[in-house]
C-alpha positions as CSV (number, residue, x, y, z in Angstrom):
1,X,-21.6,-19.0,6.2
2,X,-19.6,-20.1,3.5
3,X,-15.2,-20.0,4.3
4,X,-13.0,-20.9,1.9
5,X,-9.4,-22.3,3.7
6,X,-6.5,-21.7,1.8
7,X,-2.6,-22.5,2.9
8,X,-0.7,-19.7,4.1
9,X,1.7,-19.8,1.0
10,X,-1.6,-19.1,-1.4
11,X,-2.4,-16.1,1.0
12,X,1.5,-14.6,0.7
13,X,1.4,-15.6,-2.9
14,X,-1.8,-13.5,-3.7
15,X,-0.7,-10.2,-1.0
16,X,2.6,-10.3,-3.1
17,X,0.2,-9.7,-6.5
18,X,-1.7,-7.3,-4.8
19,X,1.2,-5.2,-3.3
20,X,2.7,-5.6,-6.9
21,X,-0.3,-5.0,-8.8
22,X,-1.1,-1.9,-6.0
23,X,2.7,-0.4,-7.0
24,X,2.0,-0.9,-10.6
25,X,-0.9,1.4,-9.9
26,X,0.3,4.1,-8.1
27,X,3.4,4.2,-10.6
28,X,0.2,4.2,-13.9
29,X,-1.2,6.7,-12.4
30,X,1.8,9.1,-11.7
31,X,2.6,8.6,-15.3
32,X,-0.4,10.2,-16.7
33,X,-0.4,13.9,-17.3
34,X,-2.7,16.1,-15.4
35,X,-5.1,16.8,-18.4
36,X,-5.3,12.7,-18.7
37,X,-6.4,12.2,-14.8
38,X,-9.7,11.9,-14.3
39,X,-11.8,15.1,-13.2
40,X,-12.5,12.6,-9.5
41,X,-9.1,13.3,-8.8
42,X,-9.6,16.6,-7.9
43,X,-13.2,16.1,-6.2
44,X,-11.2,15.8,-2.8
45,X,-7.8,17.4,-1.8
46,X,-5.2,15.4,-3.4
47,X,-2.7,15.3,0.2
48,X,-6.6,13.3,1.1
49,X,-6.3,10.9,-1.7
50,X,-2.6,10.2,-1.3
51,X,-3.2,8.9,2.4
52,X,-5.8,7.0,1.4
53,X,-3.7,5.3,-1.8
54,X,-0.6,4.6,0.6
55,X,-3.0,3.8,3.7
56,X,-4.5,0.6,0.9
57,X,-0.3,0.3,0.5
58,X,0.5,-0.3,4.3
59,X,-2.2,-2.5,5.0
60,X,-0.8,-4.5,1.6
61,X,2.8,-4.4,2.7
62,X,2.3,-5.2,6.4
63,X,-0.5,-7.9,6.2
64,X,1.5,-9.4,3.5
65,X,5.0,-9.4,5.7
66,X,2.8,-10.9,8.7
67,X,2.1,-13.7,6.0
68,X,5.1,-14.6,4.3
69,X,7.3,-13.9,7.0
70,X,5.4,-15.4,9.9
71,X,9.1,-15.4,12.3
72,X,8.8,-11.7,12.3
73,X,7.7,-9.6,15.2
74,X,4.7,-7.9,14.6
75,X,6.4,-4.5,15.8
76,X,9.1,-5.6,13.0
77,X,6.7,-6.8,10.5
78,X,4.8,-3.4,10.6
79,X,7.9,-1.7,11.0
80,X,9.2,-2.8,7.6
81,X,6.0,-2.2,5.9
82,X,5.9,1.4,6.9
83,X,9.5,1.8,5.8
84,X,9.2,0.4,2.5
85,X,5.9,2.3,1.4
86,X,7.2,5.1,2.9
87,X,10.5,4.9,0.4
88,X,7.9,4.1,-2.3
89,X,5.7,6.9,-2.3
90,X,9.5,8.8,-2.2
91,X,10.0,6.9,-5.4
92,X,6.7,8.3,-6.8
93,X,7.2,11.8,-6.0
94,X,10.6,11.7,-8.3
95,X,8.8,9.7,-10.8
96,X,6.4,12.9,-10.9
97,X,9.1,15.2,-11.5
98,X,9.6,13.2,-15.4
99,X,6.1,13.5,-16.2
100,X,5.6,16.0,-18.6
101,X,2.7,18.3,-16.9
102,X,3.3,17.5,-13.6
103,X,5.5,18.6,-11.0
104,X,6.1,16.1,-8.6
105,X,8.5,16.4,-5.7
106,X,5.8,18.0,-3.2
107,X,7.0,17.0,0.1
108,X,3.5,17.1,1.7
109,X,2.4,14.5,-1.0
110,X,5.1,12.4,0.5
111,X,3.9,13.4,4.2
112,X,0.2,12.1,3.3
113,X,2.1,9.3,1.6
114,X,4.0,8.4,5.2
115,X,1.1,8.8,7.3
116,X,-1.0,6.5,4.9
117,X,1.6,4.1,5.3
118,X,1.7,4.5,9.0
119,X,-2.2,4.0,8.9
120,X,-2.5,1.1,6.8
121,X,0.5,-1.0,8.7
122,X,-1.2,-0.4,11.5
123,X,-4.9,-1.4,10.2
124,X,-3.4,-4.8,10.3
125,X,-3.4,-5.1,14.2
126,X,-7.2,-4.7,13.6
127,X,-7.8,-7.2,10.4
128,X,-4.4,-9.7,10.8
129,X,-7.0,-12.4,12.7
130,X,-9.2,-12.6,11.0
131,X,-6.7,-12.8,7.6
132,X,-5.7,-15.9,9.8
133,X,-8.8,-17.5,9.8
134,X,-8.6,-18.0,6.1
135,X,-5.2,-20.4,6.5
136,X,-6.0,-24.1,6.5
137,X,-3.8,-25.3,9.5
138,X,-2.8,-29.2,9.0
């Protein structure tokens, strides 16, 4: 099997775009009106799709906190994660409420939003080794 090694800086450097490009995402897509969504956004129940979206964000924040911050607790690391995804997908509720055709606010979006975030931090406790595999140790 082919591994590619790469320094743990590389590894925090590309989580960070990810998280980024992952907020940049959710914000796109709470932009868009609800005629401009695409008709799979409403194949599922949307509380469904909002865990799943902030479940991809915990796993982001948490596994890139282990990374960059490697003095942190894990408790503290995961913590953070859930805290700051949490506020986010707050954040992305009021940002609703200024699109024109949607209503935003919808403090079960917000729920599904915490418990993704709960989910994905805690997804890392499951996939943080083997994201340590990948860094070259001198």
């Amino acid at each position: 099997m082919f591994v590619v090694w790469m320094t743990s800086r590389i590894i925090a450097c590309l989580l960070w775009c990810a998280l980024l490009g992952w907020a940049a995402g959710i914000l796109g897509i709470s932009s868009l009106t609800r005629e401009a969504l695409p008709e799979a956004a409403f194949l599922l129940s949307d509380k469904f799709a909002h865990f799943v979206a902030f479940t991809v964000g915990g796993w982001l924040a948490a596994a890139t906190l282990r990374v960059s911050f490697p003095h942190l607790t894990v408790a503290r690391a995961i913590l953070i994660a859930i805290v700051l995804v949490a506020a986010f997908g707050a954040i992305d509720e009021i940002w609703q409420i200024f699109t024109p055709g949607r209503t935003g606010g919808d403090p079960y979006d917000w729920i599904a939003d915490f418990l993704g975030s709960i989910a994905g931090a805690l997804l890392t406790l499951l996939t943080h080794a083997r994201l340590e595999r990948l860094i070259a140790r001198p």
